[in-house]
C-alpha positions in Angstrom: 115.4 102.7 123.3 115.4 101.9 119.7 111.8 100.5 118.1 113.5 97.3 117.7 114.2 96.9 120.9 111.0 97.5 122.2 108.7 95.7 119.5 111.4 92.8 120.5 110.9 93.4 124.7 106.9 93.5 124.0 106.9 90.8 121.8 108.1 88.6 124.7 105.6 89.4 126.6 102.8 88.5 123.2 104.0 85.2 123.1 102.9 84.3 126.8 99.5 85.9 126.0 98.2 85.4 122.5 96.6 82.1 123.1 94.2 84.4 125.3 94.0 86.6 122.0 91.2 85.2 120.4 88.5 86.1 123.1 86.1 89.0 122.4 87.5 91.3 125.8 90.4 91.6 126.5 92.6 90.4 129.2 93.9 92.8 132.0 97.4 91.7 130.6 96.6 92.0 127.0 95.5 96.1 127.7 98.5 96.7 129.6 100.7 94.9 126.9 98.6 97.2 124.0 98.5 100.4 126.5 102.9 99.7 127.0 103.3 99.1 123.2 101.0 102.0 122.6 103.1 104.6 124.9 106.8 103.3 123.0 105.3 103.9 119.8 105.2 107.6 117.6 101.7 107.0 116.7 98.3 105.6 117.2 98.4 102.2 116.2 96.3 101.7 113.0 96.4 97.7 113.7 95.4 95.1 116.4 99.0 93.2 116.9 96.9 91.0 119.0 94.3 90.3 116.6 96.2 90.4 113.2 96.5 87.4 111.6 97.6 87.2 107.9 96.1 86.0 105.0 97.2 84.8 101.7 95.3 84.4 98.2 96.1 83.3 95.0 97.0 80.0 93.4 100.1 77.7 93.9 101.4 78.6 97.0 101.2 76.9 100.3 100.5 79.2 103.5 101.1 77.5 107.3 102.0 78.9 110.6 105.0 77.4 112.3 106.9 77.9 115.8 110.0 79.8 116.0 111.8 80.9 119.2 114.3 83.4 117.2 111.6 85.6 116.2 109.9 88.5 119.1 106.4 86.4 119.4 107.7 83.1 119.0 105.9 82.3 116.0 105.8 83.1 111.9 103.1 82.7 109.1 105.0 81.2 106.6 104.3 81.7 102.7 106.1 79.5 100.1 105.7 80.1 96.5 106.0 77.0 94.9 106.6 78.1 90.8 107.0 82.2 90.3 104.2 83.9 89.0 104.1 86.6 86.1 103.2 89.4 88.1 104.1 89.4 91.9 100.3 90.3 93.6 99.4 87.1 91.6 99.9 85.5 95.3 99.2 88.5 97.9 99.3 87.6 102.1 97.4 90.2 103.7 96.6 91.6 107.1 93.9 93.8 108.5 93.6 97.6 110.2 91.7 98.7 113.2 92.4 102.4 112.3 91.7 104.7 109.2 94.2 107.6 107.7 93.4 111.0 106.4 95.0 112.3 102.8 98.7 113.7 104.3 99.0 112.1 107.2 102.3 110.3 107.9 102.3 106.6 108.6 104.8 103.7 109.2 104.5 100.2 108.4 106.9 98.3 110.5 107.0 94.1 110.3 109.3 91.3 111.1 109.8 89.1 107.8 112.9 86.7 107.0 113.6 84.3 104.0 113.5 80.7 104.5 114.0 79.6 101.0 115.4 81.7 98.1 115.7 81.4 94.0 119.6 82.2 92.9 120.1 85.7 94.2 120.3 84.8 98.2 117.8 87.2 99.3 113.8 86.5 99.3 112.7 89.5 97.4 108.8 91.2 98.3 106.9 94.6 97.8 105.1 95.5 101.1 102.3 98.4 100.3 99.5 100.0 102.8 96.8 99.9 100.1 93.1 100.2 99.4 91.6 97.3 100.0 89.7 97.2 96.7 90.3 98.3 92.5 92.2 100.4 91.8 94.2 99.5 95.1 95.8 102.7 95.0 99.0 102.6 98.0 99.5 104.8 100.7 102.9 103.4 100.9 104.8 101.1 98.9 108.7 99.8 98.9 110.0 97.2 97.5 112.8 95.0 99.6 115.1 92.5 99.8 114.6 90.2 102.7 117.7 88.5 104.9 117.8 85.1 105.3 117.9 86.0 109.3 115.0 88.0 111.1 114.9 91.6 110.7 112.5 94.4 111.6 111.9 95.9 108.4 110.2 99.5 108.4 108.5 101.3 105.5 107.3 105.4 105.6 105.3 107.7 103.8 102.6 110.3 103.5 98.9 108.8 102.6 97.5 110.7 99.7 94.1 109.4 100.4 91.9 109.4 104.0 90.5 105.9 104.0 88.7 104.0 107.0 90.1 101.1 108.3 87.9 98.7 106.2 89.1 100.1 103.5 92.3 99.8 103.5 94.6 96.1 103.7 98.3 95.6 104.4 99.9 93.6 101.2 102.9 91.5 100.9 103.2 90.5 97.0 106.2 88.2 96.4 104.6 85.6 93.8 106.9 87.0 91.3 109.7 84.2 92.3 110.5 80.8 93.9 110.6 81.8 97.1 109.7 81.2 100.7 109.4 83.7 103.0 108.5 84.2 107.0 106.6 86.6 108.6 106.3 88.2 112.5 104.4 90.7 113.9 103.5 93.8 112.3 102.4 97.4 113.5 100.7 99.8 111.6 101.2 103.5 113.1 99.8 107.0 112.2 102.6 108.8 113.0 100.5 112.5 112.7 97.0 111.4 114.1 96.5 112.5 118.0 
């Protein structure tokens, strides 16, 4: 079964329980959704998919969270630039880890993200980076991408050339750069060499 496929299948089964997300313990059905998303993954997960709402800073941008059946969870955090920025990271959304990484260990950051509005070019445009949380936020990984105007499960690799501790370390969408607004799903962090 593809990763797709199964972060879509489990997602299903997020959306009937994330209003139980907030408590402190878990549900018996929020383990068992963690412990089945945890076995069809390559890794330890380095994030709380439960508990892993995103964040955005900056000015000029408006940030709001809206229903949407066509996306695995049934909901997105919408981001919409509303004049473009000099640099991109002048507007970054963020999200949080659970687990740290050690220098050369492999890790995958793997999100749901489409464009709801876009400048000329068609395409919402982003760079996603696994980073240190503060200066000189050095990456662990970093692409840049174009995002489709429909969902998609966009993945990003590479080897972490630092060992950082979960606190240490934020996940980064910077798109400020342009007009733009952009959608985001679900996202899972994974070690992909930790035991």
């Amino acid at each position: 079964m593809t990763r797709a496929r199964v972060a879509a299948g489990l997602s299903a089964l997020l959306l009937a329980i994330v209003p139980a997300a907030s408590a402190k313990e878990l549900t018996q059905e929020e383990q068992d959704y963690l412990a089945a998303l945890q076995a069809a993954l390559p890794g330890p997960l380095m994030n709380n998919p439960l508990e892993s709402p995103l964040t955005t800073y900056g000015e000029g941008f408006s940030a709001k969270m809206v229903r949407d059946k066509t996306v695995p969870g049934g909901a997105a955090y919408r981001v919409s630039i509303k004049q473009a920025h000099p640099n991109a990271w002048d507007v970054s959304t963020v999200g949080t880890l659970t687990g740290g990484i050690s220098a050369g260990e492999g890790v995958s950051v793997t999100f749901w993200a489409r464009a709801e509005k876009t400048d000329k070019s068609g395409a919402g445009h982003l760079t996603v980076r696994l980073q240190e949380a503060t200066a000189p936020y050095t990456a662990v990984v970093e692409s840049q991408l174009d995002i489709s105007k429909d969902w998609q499960l966009y993945e990003v690799k590479g080897v972490s050339p630092l060992t950082l501790a979960a606190q240490d370390m934020t996940l980064a969408f910077n798109f400020a750069d342009r007009k733009q607004t952009l959608d985001f799903g679900e996202y899972f962090i994974v070690n992909l060499d930790a035991e």
